[in-house]
PLY file of the C-alpha trace (Angstrom):
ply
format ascii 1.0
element vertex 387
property float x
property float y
property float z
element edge 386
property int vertex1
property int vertex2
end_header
-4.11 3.59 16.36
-5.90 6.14 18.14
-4.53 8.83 20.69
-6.02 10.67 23.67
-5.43 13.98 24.02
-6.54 16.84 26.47
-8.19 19.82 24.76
-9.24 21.88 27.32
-8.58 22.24 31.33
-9.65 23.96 33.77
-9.94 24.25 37.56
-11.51 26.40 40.09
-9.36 28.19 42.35
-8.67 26.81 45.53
-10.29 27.45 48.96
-8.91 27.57 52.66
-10.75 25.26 54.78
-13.95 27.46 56.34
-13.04 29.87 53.68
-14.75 31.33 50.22
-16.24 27.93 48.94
-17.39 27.00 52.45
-21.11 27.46 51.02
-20.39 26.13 48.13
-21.79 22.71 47.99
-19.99 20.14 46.07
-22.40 19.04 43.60
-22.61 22.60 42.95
-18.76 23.31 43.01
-18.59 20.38 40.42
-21.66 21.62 38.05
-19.28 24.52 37.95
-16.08 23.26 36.43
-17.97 21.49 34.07
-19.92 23.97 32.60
-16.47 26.48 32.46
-14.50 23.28 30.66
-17.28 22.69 28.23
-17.65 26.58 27.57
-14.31 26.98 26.79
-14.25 24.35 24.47
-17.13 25.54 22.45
-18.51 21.49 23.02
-21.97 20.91 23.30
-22.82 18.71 26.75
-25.08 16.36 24.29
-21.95 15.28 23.04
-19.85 14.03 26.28
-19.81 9.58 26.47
-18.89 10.12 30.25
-17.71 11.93 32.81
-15.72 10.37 35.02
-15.32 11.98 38.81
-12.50 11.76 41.71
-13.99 11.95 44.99
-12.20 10.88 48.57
-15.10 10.93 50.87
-18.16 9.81 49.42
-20.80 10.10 52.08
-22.95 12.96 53.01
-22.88 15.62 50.39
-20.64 14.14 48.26
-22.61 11.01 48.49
-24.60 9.13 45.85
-22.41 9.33 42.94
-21.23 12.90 43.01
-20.16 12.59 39.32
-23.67 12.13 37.59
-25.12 14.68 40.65
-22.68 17.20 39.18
-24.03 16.33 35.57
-27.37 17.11 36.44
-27.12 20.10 38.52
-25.05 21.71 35.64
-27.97 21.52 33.33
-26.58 18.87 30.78
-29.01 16.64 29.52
-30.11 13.37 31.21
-28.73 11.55 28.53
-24.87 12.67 29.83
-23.82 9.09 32.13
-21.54 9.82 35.01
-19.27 7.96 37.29
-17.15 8.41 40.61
-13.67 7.00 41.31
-11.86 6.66 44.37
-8.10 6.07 44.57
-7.84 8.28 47.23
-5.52 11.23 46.87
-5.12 10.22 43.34
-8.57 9.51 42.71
-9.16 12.37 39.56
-5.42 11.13 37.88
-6.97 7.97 38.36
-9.81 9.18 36.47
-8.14 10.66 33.90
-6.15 7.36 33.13
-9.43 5.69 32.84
-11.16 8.73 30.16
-7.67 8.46 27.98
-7.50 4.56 28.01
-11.52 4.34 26.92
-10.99 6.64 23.98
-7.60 5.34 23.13
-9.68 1.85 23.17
-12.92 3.30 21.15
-15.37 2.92 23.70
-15.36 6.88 24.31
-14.80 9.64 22.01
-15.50 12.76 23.80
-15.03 12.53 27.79
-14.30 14.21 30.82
-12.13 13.65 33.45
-11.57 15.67 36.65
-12.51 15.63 40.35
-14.12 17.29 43.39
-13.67 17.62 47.57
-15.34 20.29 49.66
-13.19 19.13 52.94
-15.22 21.84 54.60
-18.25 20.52 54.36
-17.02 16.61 54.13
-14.29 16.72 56.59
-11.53 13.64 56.35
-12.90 10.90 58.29
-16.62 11.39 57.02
-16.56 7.84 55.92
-16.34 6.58 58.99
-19.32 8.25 61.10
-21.25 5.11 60.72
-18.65 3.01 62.82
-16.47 0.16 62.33
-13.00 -0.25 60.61
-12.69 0.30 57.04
-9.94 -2.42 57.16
-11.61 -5.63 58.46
-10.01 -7.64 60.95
-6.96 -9.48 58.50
-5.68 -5.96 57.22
-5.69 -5.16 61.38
-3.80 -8.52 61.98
-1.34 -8.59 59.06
0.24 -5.10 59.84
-0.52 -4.97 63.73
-2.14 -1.72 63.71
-5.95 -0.44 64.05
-5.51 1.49 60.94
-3.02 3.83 59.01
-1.82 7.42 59.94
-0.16 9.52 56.92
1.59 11.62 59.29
3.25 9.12 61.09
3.58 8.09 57.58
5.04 10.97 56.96
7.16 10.84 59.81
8.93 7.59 58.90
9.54 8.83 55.85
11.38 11.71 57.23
13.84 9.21 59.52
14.15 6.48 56.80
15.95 9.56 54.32
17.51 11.62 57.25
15.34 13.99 56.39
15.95 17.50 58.39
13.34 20.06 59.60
14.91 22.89 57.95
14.62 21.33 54.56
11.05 20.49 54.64
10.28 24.32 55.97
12.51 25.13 53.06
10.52 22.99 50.48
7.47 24.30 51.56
8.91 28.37 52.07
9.97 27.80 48.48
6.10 26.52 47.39
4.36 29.57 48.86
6.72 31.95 46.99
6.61 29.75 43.73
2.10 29.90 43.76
3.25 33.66 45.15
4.81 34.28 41.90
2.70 32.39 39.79
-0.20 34.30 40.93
1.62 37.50 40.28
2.61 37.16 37.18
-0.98 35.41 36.01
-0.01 32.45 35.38
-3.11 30.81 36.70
-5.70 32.83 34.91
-6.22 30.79 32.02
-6.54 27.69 33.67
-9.29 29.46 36.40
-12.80 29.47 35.88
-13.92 31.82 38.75
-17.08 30.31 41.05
-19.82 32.27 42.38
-19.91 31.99 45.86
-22.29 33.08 48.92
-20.56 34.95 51.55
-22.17 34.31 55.17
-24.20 37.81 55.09
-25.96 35.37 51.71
-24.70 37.79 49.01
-23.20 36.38 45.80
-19.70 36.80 45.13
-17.22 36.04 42.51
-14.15 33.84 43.97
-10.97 33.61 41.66
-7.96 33.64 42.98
-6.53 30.47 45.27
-6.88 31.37 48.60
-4.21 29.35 50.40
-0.92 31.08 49.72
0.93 32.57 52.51
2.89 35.11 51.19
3.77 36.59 54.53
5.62 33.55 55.76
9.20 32.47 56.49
11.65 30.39 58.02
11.38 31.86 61.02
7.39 32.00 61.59
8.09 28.19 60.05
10.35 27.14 62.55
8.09 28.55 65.45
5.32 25.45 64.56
4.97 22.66 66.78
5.31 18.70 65.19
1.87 17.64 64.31
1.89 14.12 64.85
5.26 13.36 66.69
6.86 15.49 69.83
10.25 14.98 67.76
9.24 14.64 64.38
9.31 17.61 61.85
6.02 17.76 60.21
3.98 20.66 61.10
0.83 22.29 59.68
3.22 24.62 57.71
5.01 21.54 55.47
1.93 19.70 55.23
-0.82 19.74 52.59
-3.81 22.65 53.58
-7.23 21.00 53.89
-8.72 23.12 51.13
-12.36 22.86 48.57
-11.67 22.81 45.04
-12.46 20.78 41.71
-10.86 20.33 38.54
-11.90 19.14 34.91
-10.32 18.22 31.70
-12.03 17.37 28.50
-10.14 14.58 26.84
-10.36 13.02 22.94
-8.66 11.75 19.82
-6.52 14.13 17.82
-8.35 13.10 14.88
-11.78 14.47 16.26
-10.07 17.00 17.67
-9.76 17.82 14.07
-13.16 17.14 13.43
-14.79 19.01 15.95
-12.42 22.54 15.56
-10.66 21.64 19.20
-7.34 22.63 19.85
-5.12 19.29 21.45
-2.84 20.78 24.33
-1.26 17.78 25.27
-0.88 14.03 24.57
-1.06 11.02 27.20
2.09 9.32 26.35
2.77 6.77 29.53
0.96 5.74 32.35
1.90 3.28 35.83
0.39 2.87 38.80
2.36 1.54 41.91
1.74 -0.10 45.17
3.77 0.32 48.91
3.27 -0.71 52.46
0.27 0.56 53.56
2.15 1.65 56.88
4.58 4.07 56.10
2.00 4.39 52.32
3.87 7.28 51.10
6.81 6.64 48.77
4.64 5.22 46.20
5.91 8.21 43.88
8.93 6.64 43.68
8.18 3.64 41.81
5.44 4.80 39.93
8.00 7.81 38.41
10.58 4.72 37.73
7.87 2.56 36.19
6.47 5.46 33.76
9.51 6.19 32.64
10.69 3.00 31.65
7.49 2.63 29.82
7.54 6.00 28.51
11.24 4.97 27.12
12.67 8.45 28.29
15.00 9.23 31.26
14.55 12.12 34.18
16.56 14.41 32.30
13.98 14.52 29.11
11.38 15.73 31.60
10.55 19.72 31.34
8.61 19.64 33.98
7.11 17.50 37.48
4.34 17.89 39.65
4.76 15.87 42.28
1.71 16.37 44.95
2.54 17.78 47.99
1.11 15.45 50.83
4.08 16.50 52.71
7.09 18.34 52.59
9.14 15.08 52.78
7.62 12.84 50.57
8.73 15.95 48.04
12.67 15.55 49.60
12.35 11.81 49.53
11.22 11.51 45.62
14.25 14.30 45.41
16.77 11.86 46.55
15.64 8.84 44.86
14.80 10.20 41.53
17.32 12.89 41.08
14.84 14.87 39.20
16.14 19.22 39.45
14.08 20.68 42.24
13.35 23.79 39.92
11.49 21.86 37.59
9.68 19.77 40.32
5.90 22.25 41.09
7.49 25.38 39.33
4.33 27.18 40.34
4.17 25.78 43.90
2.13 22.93 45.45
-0.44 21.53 47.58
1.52 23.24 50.64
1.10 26.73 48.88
-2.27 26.10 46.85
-4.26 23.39 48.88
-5.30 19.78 48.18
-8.59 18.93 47.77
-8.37 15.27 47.95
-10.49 14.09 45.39
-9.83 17.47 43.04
-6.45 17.18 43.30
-4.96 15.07 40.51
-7.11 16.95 37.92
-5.49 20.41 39.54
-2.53 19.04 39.31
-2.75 17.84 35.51
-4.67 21.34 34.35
-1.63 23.01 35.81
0.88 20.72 34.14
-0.65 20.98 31.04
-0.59 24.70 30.80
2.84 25.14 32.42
3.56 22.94 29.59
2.14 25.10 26.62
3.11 28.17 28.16
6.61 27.29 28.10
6.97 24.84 24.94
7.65 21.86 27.36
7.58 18.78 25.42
7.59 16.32 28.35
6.03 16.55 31.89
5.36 13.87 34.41
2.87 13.95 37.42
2.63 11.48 40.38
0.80 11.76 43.47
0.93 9.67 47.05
-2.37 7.82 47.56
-4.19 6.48 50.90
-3.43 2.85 51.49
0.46 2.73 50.20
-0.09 3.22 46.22
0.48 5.71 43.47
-0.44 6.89 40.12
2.16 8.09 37.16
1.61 10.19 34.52
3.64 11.30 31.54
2.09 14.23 28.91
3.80 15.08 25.85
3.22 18.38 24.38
1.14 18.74 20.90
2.87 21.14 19.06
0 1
1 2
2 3
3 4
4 5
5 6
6 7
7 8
8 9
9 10
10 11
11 12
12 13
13 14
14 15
15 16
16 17
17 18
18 19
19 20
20 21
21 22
22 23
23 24
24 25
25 26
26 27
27 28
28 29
29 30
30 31
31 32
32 33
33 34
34 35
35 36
36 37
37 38
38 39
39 40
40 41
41 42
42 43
43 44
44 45
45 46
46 47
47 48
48 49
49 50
50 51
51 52
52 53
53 54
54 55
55 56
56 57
57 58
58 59
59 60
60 61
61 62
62 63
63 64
64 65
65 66
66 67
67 68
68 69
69 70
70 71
71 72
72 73
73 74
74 75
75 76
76 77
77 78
78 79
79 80
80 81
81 82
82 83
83 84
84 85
85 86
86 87
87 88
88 89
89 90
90 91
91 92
92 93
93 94
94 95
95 96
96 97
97 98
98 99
99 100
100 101
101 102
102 103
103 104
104 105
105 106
106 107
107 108
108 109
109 110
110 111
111 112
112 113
113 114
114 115
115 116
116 117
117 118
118 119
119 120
120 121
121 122
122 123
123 124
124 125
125 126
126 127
127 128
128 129
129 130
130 131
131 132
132 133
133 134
134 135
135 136
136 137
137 138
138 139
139 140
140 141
141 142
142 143
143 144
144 145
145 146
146 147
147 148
148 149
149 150
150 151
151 152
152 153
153 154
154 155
155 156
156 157
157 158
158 159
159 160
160 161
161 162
162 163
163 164
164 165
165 166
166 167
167 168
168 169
169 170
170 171
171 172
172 173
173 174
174 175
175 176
176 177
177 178
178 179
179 180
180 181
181 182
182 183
183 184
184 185
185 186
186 187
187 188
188 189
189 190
190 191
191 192
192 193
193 194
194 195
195 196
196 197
197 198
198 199
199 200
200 201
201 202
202 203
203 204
204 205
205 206
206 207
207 208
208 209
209 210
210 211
211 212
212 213
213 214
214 215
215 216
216 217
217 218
218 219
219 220
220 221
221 222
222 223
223 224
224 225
225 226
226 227
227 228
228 229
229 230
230 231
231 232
232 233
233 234
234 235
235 236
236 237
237 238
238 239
239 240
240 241
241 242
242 243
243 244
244 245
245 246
246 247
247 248
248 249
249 250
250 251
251 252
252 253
253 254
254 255
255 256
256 257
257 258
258 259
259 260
260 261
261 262
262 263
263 264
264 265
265 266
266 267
267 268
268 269
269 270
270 271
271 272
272 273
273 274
274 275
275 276
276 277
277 278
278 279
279 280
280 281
281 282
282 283
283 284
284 285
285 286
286 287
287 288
288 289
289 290
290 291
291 292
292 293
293 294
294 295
295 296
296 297
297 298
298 299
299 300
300 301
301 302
302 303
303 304
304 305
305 306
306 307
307 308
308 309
309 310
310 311
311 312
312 313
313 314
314 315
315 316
316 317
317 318
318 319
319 320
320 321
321 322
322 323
323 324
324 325
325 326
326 327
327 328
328 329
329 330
330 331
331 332
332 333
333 334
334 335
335 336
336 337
337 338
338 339
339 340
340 341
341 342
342 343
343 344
344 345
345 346
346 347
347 348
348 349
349 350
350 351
351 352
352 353
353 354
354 355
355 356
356 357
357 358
358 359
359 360
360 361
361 362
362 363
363 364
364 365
365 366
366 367
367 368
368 369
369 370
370 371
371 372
372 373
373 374
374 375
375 376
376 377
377 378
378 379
379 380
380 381
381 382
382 383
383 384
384 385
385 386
């Protein structure tokens, strides 16, 4: 029975919105990550079955099938296919569940998963400069509402667990020290590959370190933000998710041409789930698709070494806390999307490259990832460490 596991990952580092990969275009930020992933494998392009791309907003520049539009601007020959996924936030886990179950099912035997969004130059809400509703008229009717909000989303969360606004500032105080840390001690250099970048005076420079991480901040200068979506609500800008640019990649195969090919396996897909939620409040999804992995996965919270959970929002993190009972130390030991940024479509590849290497770098045998996704669902990932 064959296997898929991850032999190399990488990511770029992350970018403020308006910041160092503002003139980076996507395509381009893609081509990037793929070459650095292939690279570091020592793999020949020729070789890749697929690559198979997260993107959120697909219009504009990240239009037209961004995947194979990455493929080609990276060089690789035209014989390399490519495809783009959206699941929304989840959209690059998504397509890393689809890379691992095509080679565990022989279709693929080298392939690449990973994903892209330049939120600078494709701002949320791209999709819908055209006009109309993205929902139709019976989505409108069935839930009474002219669309869905993940703030107030967000929001209801926060009431529905009696959620307070000092511990989402803490949760996300505590993610800009853990990236602060991480950083620091260079835990994020192997999983880097550093993008050339144009600054706005058109000079090229070299951008490798994540950009988003307050290390200045505090409870206090937390506390002084304003609700962002409700006058008595408690999520601000400061316990949300930064609108950042960013892409990640992961090259994915069998252990046994692993073997073949010299490649080194880092880590194992062991269990996957995917899990659906009102559309309305959208955001718990992580809690059933952690339950539903696990019980697949046969294996209970405490033989986890290690969770990322994506921060969306500060208490999505607190609610998933509560319900899954899962130690908050282990849960984004090297910070989150509040600290680090989430580029939409880039984001479930970021978050698996950093899993994966937390997970060598500290002999972890089990780690589990799960994400909240646009429209109420959720993706579930366990890894188990190939020793």
């Amino acid at each position: 029975m064959r296997d898929a596991v991850i032999v190399e990952a990488v990511r770029t580092p992350l970018g403020k919105r308006r910041g160092a990969l503002r003139n980076v275009h996507p395509v381009d930020l893609s081509a990037q990550v793929l070459k650095a992933l292939v690279a570091r494998a020592g793999v020949q392009p020729a070789r890749i079955d697929d690559v198979i791309w997260g993107c959120v907003m697909q219009v504009s520049e990240q239009a037209g099938n961004i995947g194979r539009n990455a493929v080609l601007a990276a060089g690789w020959p035209e014989s390399v296919p490519a495809t783009t996924v959206d699941r929304q936030c989840g959209s690059s886990q998504q397509s890393a569940h689809f890379a691992a179950a095509g080679v565990m099912a022989g279709q693929y035997d080298l392939v690449i998963a990973g994903g892209v969004e330049s939120m600078t130059r494709v701002p949320m809400g791209s999709a819908r400069g055209t006009g109309g509703s993205p929902w139709g008229e019976w989505v409108r009717e069935r839930y009474g509402v002219d669309g869905f909000n993940q703030g107030i989303g967000a929001e209801m969360v926060a009431k529905r667990w009696n959620i307070s606004r000092e511990q989402v500032d803490q949760i996300s105080l505590d993610s800009h020290r853990r990236a602060a840390e991480a950083t620091d001690a260079g835990r994020f250099k192997k999983q880097i590959a550093p993008v050339q970048a144009l600054d706005n005076e058109g000079n090229l420079t070299v951008f490798e370190v994540d950009e988003g991480i307050r290390r200045e901040t505090s409870m206090e200068k937390m506390a002084g933000l304003k609700p962002a979506f409700q006058d008595d609500g408690v999520v601000t800008a400061g316990n949300s998710s930064q609108i950042s640019d960013g892409a990640a990649a992961m090259l994915i195969t069998t252990s046994e041409i692993a073997e073949q090919l010299g490649l080194t396996p880092l880590a194992r897909f062991h269990s996957f789930s995917l899990a659906g939620v009102d559309p309305v409040s959208m955001l718990t999804g992580p809690i059933p698709a952690t339950r539903k992995v696990l019980e697949k996965a046969g294996l209970k919270v405490d033989d986890i070494g290690a969770f990322e959970v994506n921060e969306a929002f500060a208490p999505i993190i607190d609610a998933w806390l509560t319900e899954i009972g899962a130690p908050w130390e282990k849960v984004n030991p090297n910070g989150g999307a509040i600290a680090l940024g989430h580029p939409l479509g880039g984001s479930g590849a970021r978050l698996m490259t950093t899993l994966v290497h937390h997970m060598v770098d500290n002999g972890i045998q089990y780690g589990l990832q799960t994400m909240c996704e646009g429209g109420g669902m959720a993706n579930g990932t366990i890894l188990e460490l190939v020793r």
